[in-house]
Every structure is written in structure tokens, then in C-alpha cells.
N, C-alpha and C positions, 0 to 999 in steps of 0.2 A: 540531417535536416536540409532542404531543399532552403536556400536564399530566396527572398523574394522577389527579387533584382530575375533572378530565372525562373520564376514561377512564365512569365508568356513566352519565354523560348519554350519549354517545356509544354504546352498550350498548343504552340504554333508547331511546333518539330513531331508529336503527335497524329496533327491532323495531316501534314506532309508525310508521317511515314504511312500511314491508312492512303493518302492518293496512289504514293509509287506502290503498295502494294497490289494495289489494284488493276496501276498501269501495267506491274507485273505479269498478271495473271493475264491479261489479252496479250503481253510478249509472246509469254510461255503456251496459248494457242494460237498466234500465228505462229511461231517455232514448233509447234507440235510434232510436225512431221518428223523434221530433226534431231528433236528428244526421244521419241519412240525408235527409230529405230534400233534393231539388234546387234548391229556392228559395234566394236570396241572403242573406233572413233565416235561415237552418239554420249558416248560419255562423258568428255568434258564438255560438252553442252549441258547434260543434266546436274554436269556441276559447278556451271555459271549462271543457270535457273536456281540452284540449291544455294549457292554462294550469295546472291544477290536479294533472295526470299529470307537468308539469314541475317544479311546485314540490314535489312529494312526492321524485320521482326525483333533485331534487339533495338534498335532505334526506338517503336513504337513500344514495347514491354518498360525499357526503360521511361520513357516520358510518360506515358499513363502510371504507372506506379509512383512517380516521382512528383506527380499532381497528388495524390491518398497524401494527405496532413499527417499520417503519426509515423515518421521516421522509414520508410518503406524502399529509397535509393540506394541504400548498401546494400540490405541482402539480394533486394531484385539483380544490382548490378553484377556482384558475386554469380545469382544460381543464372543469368542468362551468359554471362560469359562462359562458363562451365558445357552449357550446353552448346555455344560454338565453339567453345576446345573442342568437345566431341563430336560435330560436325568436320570440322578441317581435319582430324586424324582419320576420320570416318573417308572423309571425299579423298587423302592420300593413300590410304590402303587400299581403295576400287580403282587409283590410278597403279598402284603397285599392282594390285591382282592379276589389271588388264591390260600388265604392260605398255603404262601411257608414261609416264615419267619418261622422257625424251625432250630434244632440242627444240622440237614445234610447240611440247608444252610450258615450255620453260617460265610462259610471260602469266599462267593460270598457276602454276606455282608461287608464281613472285605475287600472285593477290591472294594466293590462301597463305604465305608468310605475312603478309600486309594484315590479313584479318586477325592471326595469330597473335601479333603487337599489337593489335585493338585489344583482343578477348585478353590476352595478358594484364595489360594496365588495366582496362576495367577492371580487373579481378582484381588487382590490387588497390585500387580506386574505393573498389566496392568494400572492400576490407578493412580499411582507413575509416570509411564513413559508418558502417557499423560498429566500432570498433569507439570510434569517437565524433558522434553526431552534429557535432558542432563545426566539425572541419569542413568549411564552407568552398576551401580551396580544390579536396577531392571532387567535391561535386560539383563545381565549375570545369574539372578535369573530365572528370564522366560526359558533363554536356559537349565539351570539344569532341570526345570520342564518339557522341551520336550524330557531329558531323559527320566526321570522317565515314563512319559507314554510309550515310547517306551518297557521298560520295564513292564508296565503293560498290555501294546496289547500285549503284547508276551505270556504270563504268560495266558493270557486269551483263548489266540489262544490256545497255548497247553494246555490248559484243554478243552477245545472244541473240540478238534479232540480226546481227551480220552488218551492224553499219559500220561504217567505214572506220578505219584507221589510220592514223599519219604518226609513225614514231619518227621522232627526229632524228635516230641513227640508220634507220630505213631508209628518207627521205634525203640525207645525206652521200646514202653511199647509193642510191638513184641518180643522184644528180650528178657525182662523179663518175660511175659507168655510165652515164647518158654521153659525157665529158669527154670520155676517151674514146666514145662508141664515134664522137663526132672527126677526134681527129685522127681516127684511122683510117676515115672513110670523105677526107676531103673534098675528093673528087665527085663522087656522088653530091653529095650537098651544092656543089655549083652548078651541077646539070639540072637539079630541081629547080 
């Protein structure tokens, strides 16, 4: 049983997964070119469009289901987790096939384990609350986890349309090769 208390989180988290889904889908045709192509590398792009359309889609499955008054947030949470288990094993075997599992993709892996800790706990979330409907705590658990996606479709989106990036161990060890770039080269920097 959905608390009342989150009945307009569930309201409002709804109608924000219907926008970014949207926003989505003008991403994924300005990226068009990107995703269609036939090279092996085209691939983890369709699986940061796939990844990002997955975590919006349980967001919204879950919140419209979890508005229906007769008990409807455990098993929904259960069979949508289920079907992003099956996505992320789905999107690591096309990276196994096409030999993408390497050091460039390492940071698309660390967000299909990310989603996996989602689909997990849902699924256990979702378990708890079918299981015993009155457990108001799961499904306060459930609603944190359709933050979290929301945050992971986002994060997905924008690296799929190519914007920018700044990790702070990138941006770290930039600025110490910048460091040493400068005092190797003293002399040059005084004649400028």
C-alpha cells in the first residue's frame, strides 16, 4: 500500500518521467547518426540510449502503477525490475559479443552495475511489499530508488548527446600533467 504522505511524489515523479522520456527521444534523434551506425563502437551509444529509456521507464511504470488504489507497487516493482535485470545482462552480452568490455568502457559498465543495485533492491523492495502491504518502509525504499534512476536516465542522456564531462580524477591528473608540462618547460613560459 502506497502511504499517503507519497501519494504526490508519485504524482509529480510520474509526470517528470513522461517529460525526460520525451526529452529522450529528441536526444536519441539528434544522436541518430551515432546510434545507427554499423561499427562496434556505435554500440555503447545504443546502450546509453537503451540504459537511460530503461531507467526513465521503470521510474514512470512504477509511479503510475503506484497511483491504482488496490495494492498494485510490489508486484509492478518486482516484474519492472525483472525486465531491467534483463536488459543489463542483455546490453553485457552485445558488449561481450562485440568485444566492447575494455578500459574505455569501463565508466558504461560501472552504470549498468549501478542500475543492477537498483533492479536488485527493487526487486527485493517489490517483494517485501507484496508480500506484506502494509510495509510502508519498502515503499518509501521503492520511491528513493525512482530517484536514483531518474538520475541515472539523466546522466545517461547526457553522455549520449556528447556533453561534457569533468571527473575529478581526469581533472586532477590534468592539472598535475599541465604542472609538470610547465616546469619542464620554464624557459619557454618566460619568453611568452
Amino acid at each position: 500500500m502506497v502511504p499517503d504522505n507519497l501519494h504526490d511524489f508519485f504524482v509529480a515523479s510520474g509526470g517528470v518521467a513522461g517529460a525526460l522520456i520525451g526529452l529522450l527521444f529528441v536526444a536519441i534523434s539528434v544522436a541518430s547518426g551515432r546510434l545507427a551506425r554499423a561499427e562496434a563502437a556505435a554500440q555503447i551509444h545504443r546502450i546509453r540510449a537503451s540504459a537511460a529509456l530503461t531507467a526513465f521507464l521503470n521510474a514512470l511504470v512504477v509511479s503510475l502503477f503506484s497511483l491504482i488504489p488496490v495494492h498494485k507497487i510490489g508486484p509492478t516493482s518486482v516484474a519492472v525490475a525483472i525486465a531491467g535485470l534483463v536488459f543489463v545482462v542483455a546490453a553485457l552480452l552485445s558488449l561481450v559479443r562485440q568485444h566492447q568490455l575494455n578500459r574505455d568502457t569501463i565508466r558504461d559498465g560501472v552504470f549498468l552495475a549501478g542500475l543492477v543495485i537498483v533492479f536488485v533492491v527493487q526487486l527485493v523492495q517489490g517483494s517485501y511489499v507484496t508480500a506484506q502491504p502494509g510495509d510502508t518502509g519498502a515503499v518509501e525504499n521503492i520511491a528513493i530508488l525512482v530517484v536514483v534512476c531518474f538520475i541515472i536516465g539523466i546522466q545517461r542522456s547526457w553522455e549520449l548527446i556528447g556533453g561534457p564531462s569533468y571527473g575529478f580524477t581526469r581533472e586532477v591528473a590534468a592539472l598535475v600533467r599541465s604542472h609538470h608540462q610547465a616546469d619542464d618547460h620554464p624557459a619557454e613560459e618566460e619568453s611568452h
